[in-house]
DSSP file (Angstrom, degrees, kcal/mol; ACC not computed):
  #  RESIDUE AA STRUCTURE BP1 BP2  ACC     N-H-->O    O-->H-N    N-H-->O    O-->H-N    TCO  KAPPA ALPHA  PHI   PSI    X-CA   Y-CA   Z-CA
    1    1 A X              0   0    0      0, 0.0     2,-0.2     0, 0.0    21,-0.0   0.000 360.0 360.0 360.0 146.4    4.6   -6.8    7.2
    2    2 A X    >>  -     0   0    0      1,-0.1     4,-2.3    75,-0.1     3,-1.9  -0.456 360.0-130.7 -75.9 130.4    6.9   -3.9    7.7
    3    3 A X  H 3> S+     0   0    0      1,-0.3     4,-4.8    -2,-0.2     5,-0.2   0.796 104.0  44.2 -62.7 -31.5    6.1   -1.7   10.2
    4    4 A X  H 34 S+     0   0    0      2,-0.2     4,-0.4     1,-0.2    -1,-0.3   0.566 110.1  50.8 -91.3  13.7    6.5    1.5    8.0
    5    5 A X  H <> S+     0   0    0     -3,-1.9     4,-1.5     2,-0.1    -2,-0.2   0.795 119.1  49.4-103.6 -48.1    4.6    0.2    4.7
    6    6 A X  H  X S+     0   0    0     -4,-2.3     4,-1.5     2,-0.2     3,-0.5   0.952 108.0  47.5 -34.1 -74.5    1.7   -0.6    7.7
    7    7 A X  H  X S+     0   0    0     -4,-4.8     4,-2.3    -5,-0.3     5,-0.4   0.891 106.9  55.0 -63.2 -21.2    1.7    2.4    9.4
    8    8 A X  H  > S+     0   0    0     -4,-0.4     4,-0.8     2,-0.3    -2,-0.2   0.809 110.0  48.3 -79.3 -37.0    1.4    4.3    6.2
    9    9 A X  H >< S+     0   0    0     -4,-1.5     3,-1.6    -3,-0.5     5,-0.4   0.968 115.2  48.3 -30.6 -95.4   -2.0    2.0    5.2
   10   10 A X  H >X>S+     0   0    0     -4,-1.5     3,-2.1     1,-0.3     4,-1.0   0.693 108.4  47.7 -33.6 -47.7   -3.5    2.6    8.5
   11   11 A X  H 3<5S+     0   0    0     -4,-2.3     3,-0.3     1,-0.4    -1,-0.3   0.938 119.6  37.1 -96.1 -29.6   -3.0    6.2    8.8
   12   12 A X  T <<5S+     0   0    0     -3,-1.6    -1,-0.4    -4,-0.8    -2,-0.2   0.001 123.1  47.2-107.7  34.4   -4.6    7.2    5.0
   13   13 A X  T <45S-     0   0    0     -3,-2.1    -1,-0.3     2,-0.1    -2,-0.2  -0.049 108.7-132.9-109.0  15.7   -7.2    4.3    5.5
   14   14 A X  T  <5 +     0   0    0     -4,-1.0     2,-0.3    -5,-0.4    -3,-0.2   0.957  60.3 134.3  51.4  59.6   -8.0    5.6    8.9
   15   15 A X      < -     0   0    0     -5,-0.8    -1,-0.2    14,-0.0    -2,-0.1  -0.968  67.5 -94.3-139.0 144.6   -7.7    2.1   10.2
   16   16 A X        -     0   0    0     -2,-0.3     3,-0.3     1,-0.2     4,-0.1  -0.041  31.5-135.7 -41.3 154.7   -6.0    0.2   13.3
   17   17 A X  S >  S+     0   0    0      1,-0.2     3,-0.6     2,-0.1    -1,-0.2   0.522 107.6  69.1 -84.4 -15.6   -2.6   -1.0   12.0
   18   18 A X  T 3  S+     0   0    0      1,-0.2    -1,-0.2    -3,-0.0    -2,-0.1   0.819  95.7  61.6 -79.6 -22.4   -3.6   -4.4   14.0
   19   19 A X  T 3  S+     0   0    0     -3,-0.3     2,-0.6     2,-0.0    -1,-0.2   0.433  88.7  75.1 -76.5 -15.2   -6.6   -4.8   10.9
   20   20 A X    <   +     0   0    0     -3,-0.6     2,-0.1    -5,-0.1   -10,-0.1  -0.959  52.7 165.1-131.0 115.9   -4.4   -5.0    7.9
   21   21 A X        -     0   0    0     -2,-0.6     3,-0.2     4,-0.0    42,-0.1  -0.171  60.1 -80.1-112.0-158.8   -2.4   -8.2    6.7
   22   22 A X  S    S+     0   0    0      1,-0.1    41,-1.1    41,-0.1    42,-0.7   0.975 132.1  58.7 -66.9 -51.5   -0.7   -9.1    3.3
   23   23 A X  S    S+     0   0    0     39,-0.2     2,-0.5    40,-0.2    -1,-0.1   0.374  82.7  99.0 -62.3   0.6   -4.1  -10.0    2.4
   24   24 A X        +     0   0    0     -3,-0.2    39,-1.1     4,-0.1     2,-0.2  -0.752  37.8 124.2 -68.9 114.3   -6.1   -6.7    2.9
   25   25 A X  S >> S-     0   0    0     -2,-0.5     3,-2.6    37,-0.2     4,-0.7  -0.836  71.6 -37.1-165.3-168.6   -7.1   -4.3    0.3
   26   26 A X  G >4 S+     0   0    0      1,-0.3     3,-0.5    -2,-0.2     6,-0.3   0.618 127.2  55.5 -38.9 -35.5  -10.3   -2.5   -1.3
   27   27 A X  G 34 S+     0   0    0     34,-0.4    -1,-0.3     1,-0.3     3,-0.1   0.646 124.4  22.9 -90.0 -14.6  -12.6   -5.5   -0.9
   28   28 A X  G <4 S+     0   0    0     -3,-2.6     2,-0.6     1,-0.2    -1,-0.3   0.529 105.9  75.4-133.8   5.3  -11.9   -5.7    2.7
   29   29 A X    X<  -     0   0    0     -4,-0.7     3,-1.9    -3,-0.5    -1,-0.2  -0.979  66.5-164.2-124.0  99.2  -10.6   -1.9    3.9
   30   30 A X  T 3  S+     0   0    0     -2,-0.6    -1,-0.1     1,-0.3    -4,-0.0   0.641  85.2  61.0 -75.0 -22.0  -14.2   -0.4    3.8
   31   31 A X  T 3  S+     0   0    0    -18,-0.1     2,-1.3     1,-0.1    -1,-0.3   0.100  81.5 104.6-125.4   5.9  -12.7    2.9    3.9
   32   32 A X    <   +     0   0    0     -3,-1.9     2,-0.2    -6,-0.3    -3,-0.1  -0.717  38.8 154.6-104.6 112.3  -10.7    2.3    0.5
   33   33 A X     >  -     0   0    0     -2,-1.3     4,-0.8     1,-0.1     5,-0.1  -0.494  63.2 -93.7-111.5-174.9  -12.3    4.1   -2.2
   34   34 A X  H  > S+     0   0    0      2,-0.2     4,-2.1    -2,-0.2     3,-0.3   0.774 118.0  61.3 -65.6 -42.0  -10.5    5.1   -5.2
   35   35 A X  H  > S+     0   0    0      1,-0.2     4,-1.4     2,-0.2    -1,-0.2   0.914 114.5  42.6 -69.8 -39.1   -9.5    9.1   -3.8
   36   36 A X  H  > S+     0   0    0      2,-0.2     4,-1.3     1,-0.2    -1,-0.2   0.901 101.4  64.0 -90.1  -7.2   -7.6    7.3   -1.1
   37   37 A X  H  X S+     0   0    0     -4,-0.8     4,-2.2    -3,-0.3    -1,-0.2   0.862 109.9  44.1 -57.6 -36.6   -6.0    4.7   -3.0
   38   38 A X  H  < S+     0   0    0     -4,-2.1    -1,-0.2     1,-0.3    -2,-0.2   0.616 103.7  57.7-100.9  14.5   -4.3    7.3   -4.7
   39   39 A X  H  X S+     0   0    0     -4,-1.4     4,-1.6     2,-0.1    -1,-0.3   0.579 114.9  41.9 -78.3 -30.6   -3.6    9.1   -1.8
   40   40 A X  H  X S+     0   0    0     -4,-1.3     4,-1.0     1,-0.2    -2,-0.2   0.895 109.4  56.0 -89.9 -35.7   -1.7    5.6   -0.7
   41   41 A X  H  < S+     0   0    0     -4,-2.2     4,-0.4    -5,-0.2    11,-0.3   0.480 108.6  47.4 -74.5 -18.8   -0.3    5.1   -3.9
   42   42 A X  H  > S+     0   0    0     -3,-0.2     4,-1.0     2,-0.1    -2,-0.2   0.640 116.7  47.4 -77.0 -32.5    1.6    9.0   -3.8
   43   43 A X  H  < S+     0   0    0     -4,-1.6    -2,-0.2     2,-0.2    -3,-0.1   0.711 105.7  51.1 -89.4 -12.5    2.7    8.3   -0.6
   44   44 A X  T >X S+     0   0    0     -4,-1.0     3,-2.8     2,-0.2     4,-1.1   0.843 112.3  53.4 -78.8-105.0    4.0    4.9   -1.2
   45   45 A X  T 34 S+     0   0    0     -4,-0.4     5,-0.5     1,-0.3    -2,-0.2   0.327 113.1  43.5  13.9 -49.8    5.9    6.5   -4.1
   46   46 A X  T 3< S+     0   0    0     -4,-1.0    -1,-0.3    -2,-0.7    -2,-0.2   0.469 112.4  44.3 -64.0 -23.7    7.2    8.9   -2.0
   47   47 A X  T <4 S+     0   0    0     -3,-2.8    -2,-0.2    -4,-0.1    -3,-0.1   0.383 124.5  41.4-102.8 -16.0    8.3    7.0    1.1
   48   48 A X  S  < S-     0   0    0     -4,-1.1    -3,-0.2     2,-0.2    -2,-0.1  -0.038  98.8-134.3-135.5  30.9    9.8    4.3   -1.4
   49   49 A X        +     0   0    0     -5,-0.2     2,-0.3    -3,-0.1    -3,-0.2   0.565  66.2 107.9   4.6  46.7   11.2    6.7   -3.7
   50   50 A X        -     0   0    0     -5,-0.5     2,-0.4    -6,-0.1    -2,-0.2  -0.932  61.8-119.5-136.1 158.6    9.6    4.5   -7.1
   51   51 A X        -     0   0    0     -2,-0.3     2,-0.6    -5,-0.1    -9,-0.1  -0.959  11.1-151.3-111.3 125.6    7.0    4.9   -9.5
   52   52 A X        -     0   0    0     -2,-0.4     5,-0.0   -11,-0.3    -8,-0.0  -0.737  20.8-136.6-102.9 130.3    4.5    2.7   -9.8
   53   53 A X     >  -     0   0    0     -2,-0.6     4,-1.8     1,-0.1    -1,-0.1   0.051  28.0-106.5 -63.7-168.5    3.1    2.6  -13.8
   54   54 A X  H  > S+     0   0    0      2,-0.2     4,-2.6     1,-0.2    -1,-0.1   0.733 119.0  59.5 -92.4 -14.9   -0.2    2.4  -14.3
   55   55 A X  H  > S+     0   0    0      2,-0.2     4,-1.8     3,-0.2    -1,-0.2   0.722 109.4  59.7 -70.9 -20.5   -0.9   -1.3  -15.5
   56   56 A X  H  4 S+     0   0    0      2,-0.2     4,-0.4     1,-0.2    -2,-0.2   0.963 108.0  44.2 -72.7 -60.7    0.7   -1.7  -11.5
   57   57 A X  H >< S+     0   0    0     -4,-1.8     3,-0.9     2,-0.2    -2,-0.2   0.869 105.6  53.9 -52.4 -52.3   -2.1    0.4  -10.2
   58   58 A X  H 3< S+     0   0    0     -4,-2.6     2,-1.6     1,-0.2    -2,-0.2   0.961 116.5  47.6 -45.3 -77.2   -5.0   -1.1  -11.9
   59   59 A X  T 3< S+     0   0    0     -4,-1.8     2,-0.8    -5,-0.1    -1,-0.2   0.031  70.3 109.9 -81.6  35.7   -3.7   -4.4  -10.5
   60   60 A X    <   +     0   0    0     -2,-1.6     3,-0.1    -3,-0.9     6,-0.1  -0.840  33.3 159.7 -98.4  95.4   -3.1   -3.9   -7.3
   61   61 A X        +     0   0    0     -2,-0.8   -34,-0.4     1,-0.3     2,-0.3   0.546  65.4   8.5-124.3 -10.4   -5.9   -6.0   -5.4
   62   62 A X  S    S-     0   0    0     -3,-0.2     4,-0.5   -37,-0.1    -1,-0.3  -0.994  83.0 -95.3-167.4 177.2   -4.4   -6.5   -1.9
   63   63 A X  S >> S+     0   0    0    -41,-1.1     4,-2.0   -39,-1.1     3,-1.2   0.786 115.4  61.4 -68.2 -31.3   -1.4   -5.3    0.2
   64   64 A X  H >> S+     0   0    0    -42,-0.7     3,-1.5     1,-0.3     4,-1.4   0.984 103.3  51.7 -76.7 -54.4    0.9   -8.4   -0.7
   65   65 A X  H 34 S+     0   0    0      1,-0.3    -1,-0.3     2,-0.2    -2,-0.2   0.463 107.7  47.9 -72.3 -19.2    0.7   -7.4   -4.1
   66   66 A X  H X> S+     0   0    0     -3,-1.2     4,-1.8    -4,-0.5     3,-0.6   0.700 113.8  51.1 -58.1 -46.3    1.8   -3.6   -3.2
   67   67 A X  H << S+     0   0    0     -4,-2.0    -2,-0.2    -3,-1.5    -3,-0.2   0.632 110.5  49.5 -80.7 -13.4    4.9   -5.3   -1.0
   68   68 A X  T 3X S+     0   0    0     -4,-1.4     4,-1.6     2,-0.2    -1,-0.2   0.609 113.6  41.6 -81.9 -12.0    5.6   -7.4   -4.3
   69   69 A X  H <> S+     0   0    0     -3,-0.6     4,-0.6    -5,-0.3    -2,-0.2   0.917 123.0  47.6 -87.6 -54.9    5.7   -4.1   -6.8
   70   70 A X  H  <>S+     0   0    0     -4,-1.8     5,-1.0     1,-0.2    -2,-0.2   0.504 107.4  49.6 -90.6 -30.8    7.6   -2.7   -3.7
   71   71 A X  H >45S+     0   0    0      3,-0.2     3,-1.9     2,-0.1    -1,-0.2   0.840 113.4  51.7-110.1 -56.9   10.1   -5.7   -3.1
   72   72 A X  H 3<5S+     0   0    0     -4,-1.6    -2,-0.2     1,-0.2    -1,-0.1   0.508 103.6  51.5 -90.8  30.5   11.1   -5.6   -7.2
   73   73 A X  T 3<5S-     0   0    0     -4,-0.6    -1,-0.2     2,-0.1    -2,-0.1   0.030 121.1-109.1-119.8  -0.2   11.9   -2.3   -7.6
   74   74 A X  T < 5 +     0   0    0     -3,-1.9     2,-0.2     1,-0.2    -3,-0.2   0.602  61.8 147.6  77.6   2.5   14.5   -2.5   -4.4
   75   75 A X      < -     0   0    0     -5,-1.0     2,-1.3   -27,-0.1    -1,-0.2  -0.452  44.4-135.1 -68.0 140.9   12.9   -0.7   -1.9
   76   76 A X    >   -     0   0    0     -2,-0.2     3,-0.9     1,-0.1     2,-0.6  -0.697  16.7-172.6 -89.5 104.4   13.4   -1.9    1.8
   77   77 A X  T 3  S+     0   0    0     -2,-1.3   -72,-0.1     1,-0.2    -1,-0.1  -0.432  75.4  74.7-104.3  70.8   10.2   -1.9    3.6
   78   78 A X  T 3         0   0    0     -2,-0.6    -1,-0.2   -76,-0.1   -75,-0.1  -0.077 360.0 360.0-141.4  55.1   11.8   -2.5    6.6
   79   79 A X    <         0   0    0     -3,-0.9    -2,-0.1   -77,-0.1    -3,-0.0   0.508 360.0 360.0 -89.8 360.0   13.0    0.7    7.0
């Protein structure tokens, strides 16, 4: 996983970066409620200069699936 798409999880779920894999998201990041999903979801937007609709957001169920919205919209997460 790319180190800045990582650190940016960890720091707004207040979790070790060493905890979080493609497969990590609400069901398993205890500390992801809805107010910080969309805290992660402005800042992803921001770092990655895209907008993610809203059908993107509802379905968004683990990290791979943020690095796949992330990957066809041309953003480099390995910046």
């Amino acid at each position: 996983m790319s180190n800045s798409l990582l650190d940016i999880v960890a720091n707004i779920m207040e979790v070790e970066a060493s905890q979080i894999d493609d497969d990590s998201g609400p069901e398993t990041i205890e500390s992801w409620d809805s107010f910080r999903g969309l805290i992660l979801f402005e800042e992803l937007e921001s770092k990655f200069n895209v907008k993610f609709t809203l059908n993107e957001l509802l379905n968004v169920k683990k990290i791979k699936d943020i690095k796949n919205i992330l990957s066809v919209r041309g953003a480099s997460l390995y910046e």
